[in-house]
C-alpha positions as CSV (number, residue, x, y, z in Angstrom):
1,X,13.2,58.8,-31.7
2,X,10.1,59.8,-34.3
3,X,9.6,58.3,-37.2
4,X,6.6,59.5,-39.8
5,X,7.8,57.2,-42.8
6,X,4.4,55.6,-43.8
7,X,6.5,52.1,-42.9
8,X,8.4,50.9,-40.5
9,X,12.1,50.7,-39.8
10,X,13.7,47.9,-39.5
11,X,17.0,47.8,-38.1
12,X,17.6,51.5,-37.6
13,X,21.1,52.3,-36.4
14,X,21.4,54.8,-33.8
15,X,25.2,55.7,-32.8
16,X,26.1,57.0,-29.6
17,X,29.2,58.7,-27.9
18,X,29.6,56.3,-25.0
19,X,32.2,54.0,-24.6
20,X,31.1,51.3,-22.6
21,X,28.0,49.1,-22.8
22,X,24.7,50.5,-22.2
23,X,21.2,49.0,-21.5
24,X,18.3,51.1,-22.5
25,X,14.5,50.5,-22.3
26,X,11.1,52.2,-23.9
27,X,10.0,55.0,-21.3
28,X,7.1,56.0,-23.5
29,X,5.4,54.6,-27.0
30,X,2.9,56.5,-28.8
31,X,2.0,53.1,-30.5
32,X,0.6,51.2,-27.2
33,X,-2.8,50.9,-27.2
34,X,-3.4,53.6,-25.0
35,X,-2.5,56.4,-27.2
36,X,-4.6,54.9,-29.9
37,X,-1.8,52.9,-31.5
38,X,-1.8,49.0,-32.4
39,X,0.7,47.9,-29.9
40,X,3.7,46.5,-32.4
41,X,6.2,46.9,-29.8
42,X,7.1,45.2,-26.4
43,X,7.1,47.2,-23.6
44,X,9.7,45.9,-21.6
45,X,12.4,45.1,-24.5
46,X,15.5,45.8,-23.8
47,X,18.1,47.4,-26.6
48,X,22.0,47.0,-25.5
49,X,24.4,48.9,-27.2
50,X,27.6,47.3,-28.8
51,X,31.1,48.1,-30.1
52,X,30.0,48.7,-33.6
53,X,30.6,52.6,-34.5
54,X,28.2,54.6,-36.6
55,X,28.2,58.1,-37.6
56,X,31.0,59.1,-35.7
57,X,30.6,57.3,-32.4
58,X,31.8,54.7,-30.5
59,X,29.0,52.9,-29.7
60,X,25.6,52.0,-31.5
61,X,22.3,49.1,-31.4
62,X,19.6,48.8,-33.5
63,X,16.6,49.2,-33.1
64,X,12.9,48.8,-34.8
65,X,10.5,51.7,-35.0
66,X,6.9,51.3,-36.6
67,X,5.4,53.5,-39.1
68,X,4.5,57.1,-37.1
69,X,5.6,56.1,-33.6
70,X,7.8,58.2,-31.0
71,X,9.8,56.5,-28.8
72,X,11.6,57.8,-25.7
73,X,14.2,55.5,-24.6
74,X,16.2,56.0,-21.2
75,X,20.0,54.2,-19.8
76,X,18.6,51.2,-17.3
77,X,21.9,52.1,-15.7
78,X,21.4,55.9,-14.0
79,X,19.3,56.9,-11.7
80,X,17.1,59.5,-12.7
81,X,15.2,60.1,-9.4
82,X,17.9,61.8,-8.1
């Protein structure tokens, strides 16, 4: 998720095609510190998705997203390693 609005987004819906309940978390921010950003967002949030459909899917959550940040966002619940 990128967003280059000059403010943040509050509440952004993002719809997706699964049907049960998913648990996602931030992989990578470009607004830590690190990358030279101020650090708006908590690492180790948590963003489940719920029944509510948007944009033609089944299953959606909302999610905040400061001014010029990229997020990559992964399911808690598959293994990627393998």
């Amino acid at each position: 998720m990128i967003t280059f609005a000059s403010g943040g987004r509050r509440g952004l819906p993002e719809g997706l095609h699964r049907e049960a309940r998913v648990r996602y978390r931030i992989k990578l921010n470009s607004d830590e510190l690190q990358y030279g950003g101020h650090g708006r967002l908590v690492q180790d949030t948590e963003f489940f998705t719920e029944p509510v459909p948007f944009n033609g899917r089944a299953q959606s959550f909302l999610i905040y997203i400061p001014c010029r940040t990229a997020l990559i966002l992964a399911n808690e619940d598959i293994d990627f390693r393998h």
